[in-house]
N, C-alpha and C positions, 0 to 999 in steps of 0.2 A: 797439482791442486787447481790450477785456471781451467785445466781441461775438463776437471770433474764440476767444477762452476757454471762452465759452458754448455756444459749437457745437460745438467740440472735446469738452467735456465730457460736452454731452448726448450727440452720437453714439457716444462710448465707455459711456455710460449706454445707453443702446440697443443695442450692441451686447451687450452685459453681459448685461441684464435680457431679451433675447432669446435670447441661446445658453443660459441655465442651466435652463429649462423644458425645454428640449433635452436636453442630458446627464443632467439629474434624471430624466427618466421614460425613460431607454431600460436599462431591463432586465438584467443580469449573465446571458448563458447559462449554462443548465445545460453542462458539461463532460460526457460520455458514453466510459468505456472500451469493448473488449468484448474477448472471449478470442479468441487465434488460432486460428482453424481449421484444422485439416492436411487437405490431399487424402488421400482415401484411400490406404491402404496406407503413409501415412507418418505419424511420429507427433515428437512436442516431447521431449526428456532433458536430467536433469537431474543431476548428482552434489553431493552434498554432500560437502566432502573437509575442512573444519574448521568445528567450532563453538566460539562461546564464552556466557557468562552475564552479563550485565548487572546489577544493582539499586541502585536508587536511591532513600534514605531521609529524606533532608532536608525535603522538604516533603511526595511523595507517597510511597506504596507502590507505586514504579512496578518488575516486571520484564520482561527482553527474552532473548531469546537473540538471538543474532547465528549467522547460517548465510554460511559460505564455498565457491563453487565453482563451477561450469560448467553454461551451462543451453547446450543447445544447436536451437532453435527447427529444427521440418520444412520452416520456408520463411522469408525476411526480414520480419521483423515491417512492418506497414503504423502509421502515428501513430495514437496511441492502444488500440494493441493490446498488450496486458500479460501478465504471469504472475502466482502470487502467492505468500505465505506465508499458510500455513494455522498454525491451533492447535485444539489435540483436547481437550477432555476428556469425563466419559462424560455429559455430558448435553449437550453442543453442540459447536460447531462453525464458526469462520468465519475467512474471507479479510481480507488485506490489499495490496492490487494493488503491482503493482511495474513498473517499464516495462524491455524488455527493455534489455541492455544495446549503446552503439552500435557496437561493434566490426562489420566487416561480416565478421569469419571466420565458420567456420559452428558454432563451439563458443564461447562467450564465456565472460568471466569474468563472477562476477555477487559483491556483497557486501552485505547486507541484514541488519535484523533485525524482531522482531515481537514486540510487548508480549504477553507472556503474563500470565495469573491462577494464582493458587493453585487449582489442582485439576488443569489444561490436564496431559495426558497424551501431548500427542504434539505436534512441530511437523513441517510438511510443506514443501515445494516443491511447488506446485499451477498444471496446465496448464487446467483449468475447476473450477467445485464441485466434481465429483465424480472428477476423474483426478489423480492422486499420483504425482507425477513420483521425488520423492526423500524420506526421513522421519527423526527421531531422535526415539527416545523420552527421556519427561523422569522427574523424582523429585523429588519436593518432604521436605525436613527441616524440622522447626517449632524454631525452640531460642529460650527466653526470650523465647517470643510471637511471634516474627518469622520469617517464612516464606523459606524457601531453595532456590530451585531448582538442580539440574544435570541435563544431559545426560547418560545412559547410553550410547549406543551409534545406532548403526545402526538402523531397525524397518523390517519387512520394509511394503509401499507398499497390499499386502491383508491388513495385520493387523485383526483386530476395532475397535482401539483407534484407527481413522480411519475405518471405517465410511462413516460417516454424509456428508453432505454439507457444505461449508463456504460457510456464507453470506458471498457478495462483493458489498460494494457499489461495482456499475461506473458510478455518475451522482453526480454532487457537484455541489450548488447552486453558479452562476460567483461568483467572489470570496469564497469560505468556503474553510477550511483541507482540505485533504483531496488525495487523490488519491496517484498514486503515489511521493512525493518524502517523503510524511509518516509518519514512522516515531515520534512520540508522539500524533498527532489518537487520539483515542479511538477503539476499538474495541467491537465489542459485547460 
């Protein structure tokens, strides 16, 4: 009986002590988005139809706007192909990927939002870095030290105030936070 213990043991000992060199050194892929590309003469739209304002004070100084409304892609997204929310202000500029949404109409509902900073002067709907599907300009109030943002209105998608391009990052190391689902992961 001790013999049939010992051998039990040790081969579950072997099996053990042989699979975890295994699993241990094989690698987390990187994850990789990319933008959708439209055939020519057709193009991705967007509307923004309601915003709202986030802040949250208890531990960080985190703020958000929240964007409501219909992204309507020039062809059915493939996996891994995204849109994004931009934020503006006058010295940068970047992305936060988003993945379309799965409805197969050809106008969707989409609901998101995107940590902004104090200065950030514009948030967008973004079809790559540099194409501005939908945008609202923002305003920031300082009162008793503490920073406040709202939404003004509508901004036209070639205003000066988006210019610039908005850096997106579409590769996130595999098993690290990020990618299109994460709406506090840090931004630049």
């Amino acid at each position: 009986m001790n013999r049939i213990i010992r051998t039990m043991a040790a081969a579950l000992l072997a099996v053990v002590v042989t699979g975890t060199p295994a699993a241990a050194g094989d690698p987390l892929k990187d994850v990789t988005y990319r933008w959708l590309t439209c055939p020519a003469g057709t193009s991705t739209t967007a509307t923004i139809d309601r915003t709202g304002t986030q802040q949250y004070y208890e531990i960080f100084d985190y703020h958000f706007v929240e964007l409501v409304g219909t992204i309507a892609p020039c062809r059915g997204p493939l996996q891994n192909e995204v849109f994004a929310l931009a934020a503006y202000s006058g010295a940068s500029a970047y992305g936060v990927i988003r993945s379309f949404p799965r409805e197969l109409t050809p106008v969707r509902p989409y609901s998101s939002a995107i940590r902004v900073y104090p200065g950030a002067r514009a948030v967008c709907v973004i079809a790559n870095e540099t194409t501005r599907l939908a945008c609202v300009e923002l305003s920031w109030t300082t009162v008793g030290g503490a920073d406040y943002h709202s939404v003004v209105g509508p901004l036209p998608v070639d205003s000066p105030l988006v210019a610039m391009p908005a850096t997106t990052q579409l590769v996130f190391p595999g098993g690290s936070p990020g990618g299109p689902t994460c709406i506090i992961c840090p931004t630049p």
